[in-house]
C-alpha positions as CSV (number, residue, x, y, z in Angstrom):
1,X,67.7,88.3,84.9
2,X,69.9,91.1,84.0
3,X,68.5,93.9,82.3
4,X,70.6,95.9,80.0
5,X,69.4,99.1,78.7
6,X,71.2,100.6,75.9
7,X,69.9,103.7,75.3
8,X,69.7,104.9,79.4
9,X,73.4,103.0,79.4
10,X,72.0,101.0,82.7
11,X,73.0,97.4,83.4
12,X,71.1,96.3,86.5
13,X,71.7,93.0,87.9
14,X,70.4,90.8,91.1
15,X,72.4,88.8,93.8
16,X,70.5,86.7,96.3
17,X,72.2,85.4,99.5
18,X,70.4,82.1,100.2
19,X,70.6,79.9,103.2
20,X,69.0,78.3,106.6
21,X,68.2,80.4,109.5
22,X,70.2,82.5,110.7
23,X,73.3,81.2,108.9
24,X,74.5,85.0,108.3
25,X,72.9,86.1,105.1
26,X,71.8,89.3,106.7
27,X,74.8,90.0,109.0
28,X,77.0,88.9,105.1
29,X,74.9,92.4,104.1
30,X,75.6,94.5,107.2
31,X,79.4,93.6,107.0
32,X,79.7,94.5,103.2
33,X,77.2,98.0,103.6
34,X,80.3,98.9,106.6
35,X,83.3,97.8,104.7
36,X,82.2,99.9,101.2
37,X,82.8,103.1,99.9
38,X,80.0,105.1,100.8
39,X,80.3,106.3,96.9
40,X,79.8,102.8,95.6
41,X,77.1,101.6,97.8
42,X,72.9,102.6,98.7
43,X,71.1,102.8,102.0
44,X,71.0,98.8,103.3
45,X,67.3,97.8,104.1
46,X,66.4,95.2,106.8
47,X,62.9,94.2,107.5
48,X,63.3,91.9,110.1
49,X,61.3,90.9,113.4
50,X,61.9,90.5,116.7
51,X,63.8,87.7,117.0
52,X,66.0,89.5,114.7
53,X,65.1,86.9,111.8
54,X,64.9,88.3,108.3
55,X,60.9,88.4,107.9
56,X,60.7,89.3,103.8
57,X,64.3,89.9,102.6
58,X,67.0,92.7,102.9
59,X,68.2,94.9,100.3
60,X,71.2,96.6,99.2
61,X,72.3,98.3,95.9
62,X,75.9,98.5,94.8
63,X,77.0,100.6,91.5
64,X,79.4,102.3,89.6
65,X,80.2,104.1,86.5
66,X,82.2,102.3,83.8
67,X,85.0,104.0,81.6
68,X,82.4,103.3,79.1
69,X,79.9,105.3,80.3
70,X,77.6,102.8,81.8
71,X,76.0,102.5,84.8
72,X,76.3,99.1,86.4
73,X,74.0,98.3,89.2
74,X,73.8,95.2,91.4
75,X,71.4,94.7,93.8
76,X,72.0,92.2,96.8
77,X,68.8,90.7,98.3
78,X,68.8,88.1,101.4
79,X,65.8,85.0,101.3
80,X,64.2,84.5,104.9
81,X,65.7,81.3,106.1
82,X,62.9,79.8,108.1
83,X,60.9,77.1,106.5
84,X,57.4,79.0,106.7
85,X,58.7,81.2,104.4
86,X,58.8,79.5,101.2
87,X,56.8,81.6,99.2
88,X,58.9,84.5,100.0
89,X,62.3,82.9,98.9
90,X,60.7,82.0,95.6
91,X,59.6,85.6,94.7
92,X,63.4,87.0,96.2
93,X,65.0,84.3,93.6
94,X,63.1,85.4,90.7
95,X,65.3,86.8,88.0
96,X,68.1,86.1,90.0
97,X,72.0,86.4,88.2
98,X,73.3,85.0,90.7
99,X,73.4,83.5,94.2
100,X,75.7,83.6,97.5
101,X,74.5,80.1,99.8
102,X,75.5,81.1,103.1
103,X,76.0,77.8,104.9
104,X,76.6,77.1,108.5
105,X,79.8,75.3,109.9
106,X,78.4,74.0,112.8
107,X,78.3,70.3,112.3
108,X,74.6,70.2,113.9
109,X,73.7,72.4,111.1
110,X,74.4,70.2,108.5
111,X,71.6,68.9,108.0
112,X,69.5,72.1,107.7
113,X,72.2,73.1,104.9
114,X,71.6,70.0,102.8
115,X,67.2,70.8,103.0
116,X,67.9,74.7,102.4
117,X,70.6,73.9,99.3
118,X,67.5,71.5,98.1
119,X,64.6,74.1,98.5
120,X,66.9,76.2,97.0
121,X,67.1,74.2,93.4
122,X,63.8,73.3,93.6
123,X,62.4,77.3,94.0
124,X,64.8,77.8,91.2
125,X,63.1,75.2,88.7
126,X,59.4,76.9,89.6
127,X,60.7,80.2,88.7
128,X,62.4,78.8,85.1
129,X,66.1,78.8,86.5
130,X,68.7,75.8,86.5
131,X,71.4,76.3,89.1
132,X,73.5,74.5,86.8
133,X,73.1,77.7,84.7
134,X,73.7,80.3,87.4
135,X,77.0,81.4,88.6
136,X,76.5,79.9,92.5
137,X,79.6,79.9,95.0
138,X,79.2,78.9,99.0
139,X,80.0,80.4,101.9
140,X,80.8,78.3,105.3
141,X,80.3,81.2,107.7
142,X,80.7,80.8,111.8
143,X,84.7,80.0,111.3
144,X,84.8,80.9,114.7
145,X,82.7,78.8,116.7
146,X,83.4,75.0,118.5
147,X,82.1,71.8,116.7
148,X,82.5,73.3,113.0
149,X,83.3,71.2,110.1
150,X,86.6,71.0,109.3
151,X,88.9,73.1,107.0
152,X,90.1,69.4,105.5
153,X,86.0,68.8,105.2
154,X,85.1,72.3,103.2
155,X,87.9,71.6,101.0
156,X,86.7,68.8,100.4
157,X,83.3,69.9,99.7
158,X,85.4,72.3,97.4
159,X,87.1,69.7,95.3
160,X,83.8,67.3,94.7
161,X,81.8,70.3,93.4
162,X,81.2,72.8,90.9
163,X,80.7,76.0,92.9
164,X,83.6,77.6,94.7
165,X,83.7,77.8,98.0
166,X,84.5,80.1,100.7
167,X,84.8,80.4,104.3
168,X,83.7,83.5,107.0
169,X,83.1,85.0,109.8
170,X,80.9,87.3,108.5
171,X,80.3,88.6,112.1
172,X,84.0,89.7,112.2
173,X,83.7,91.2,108.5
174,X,86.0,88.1,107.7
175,X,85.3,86.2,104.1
176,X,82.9,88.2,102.8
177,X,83.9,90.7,100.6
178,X,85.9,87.4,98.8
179,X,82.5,85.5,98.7
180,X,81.3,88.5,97.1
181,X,84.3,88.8,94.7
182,X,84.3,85.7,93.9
183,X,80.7,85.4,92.5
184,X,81.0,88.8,90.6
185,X,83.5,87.5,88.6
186,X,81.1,84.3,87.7
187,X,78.7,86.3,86.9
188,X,81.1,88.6,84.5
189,X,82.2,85.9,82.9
190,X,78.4,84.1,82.6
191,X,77.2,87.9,81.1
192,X,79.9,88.0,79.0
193,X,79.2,85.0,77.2
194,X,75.5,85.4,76.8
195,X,76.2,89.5,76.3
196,X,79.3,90.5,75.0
197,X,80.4,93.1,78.4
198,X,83.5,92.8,77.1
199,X,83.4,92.9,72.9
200,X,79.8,95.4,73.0
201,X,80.0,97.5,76.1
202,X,83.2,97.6,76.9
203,X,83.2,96.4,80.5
204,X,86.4,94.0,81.1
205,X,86.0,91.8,84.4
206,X,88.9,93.9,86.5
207,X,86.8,96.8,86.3
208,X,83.5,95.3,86.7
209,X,84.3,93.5,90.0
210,X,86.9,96.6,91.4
211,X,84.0,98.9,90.4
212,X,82.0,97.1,92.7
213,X,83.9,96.2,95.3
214,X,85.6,99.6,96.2
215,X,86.4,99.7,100.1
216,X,85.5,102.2,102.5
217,X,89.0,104.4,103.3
218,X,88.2,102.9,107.2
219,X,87.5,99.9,106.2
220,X,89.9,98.1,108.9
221,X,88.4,100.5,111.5
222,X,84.8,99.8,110.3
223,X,84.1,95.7,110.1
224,X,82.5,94.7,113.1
225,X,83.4,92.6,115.7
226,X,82.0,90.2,118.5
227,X,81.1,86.3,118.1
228,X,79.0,84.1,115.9
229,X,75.7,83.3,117.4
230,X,75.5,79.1,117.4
């Protein structure tokens, strides 16, 4: 979970970006590390093999400076998707703040969404975590290939559950600096109940989740292009 360190003035918190196999976790990383402000973000890590499947998890720290004086740090770690790594995801979700599930909108996916969102709650219980208790939103990346679910079915996925939902093509640099706004400001608000940012250290949401999210000058000459992979 978050620490908070009062007398370095450190706040360092973990994202995880959970999902089946090859649903875009990774590429969600890549997209973000080229669409940042170099100043705002740290070297992005892969380890993966070579199928190009994430073999223990990916890393990447963001951070800034509040008017405060503290420094906030987020790390964003991806879980390996494929089923024989179980073990791994359950280490990567420990002391997690909060988590991006990057689902895939290919109808014949479906399925493997549905087992990856359950091994997902259940690695959460065997690590002492409740999702019910973590800010959570979901991402429905591959917008762009045939035989997707619908925009009328993810909005309705939207309306019947708790966690907001977004869609991507994370390939394209599309959705996923939103996905990523949108789960910093639930976990804001989530440490701000249970911490005070606001009232003790002086961190109001704006600045927490503009801090973070500070965009490359290039940006619209740096997000990547090509096709989702089915």
């Amino acid at each position: 979970m978050v620490q908070i360190n009062l007398e370095q003035r450190e706040i360092t918190l973990k994202i995880v970006y959970y999902g089946p196999a090859l649903s875009g976790k990774t590429t969600n990383l890549q997209a973000i590390h080229q669409l940042m402000d170099p100043s705002v973000r740290g070297r992005l890590m892969v380890l993966d093999t070579s199928d190009d499947r994430t073999l223990f998890f990916d890393l990447m720290p963001v951070f800034f400076r509040s008017r405060s004086g503290f420094s906030v740090k987020v790390k964003l770690f991806t879980a390996p998707g494929q089923v024989m790594h179980a073990s791994t995801r359950r280490v990567v979700l420990q002391a997690a703040d909060g988590i991006v599930f990057v689902a895939d909108s290919q109808r014949s996916m479906t399925q493997a969404n549905n087992d990856s969102w359950r091994d997902m709650v259940q690695n959460l219980k065997q690590n002492g975590l409740h999702i019910q208790e973590l800010p959570v939103v979901i991402q429905f990346n591959k917008r762009d290939l045939p035989d997707i679910r619908s925009d009328a079915e993810i909005d309705e996925v939207a309306r019947r559950g708790r966690e907001p939902v977004f869609k991507a093509v994370a390939l394209r640099g599309q959705g996923v600096m939103e996905t990523l706004a949108g789960l910093l400001r639930l976990t804001w608000r989530t440490l701000d109940a249970r911490h005070g940012l606001a009232s003790k250290l002086h961190i109001e949401e704006e600045e927490f989740v503009q801090g973070l999210l500070r965009l490359s000058p290039a940006a619209h000459l740096q997000a990547p292009a090509g096709r989702s992979t089915p």
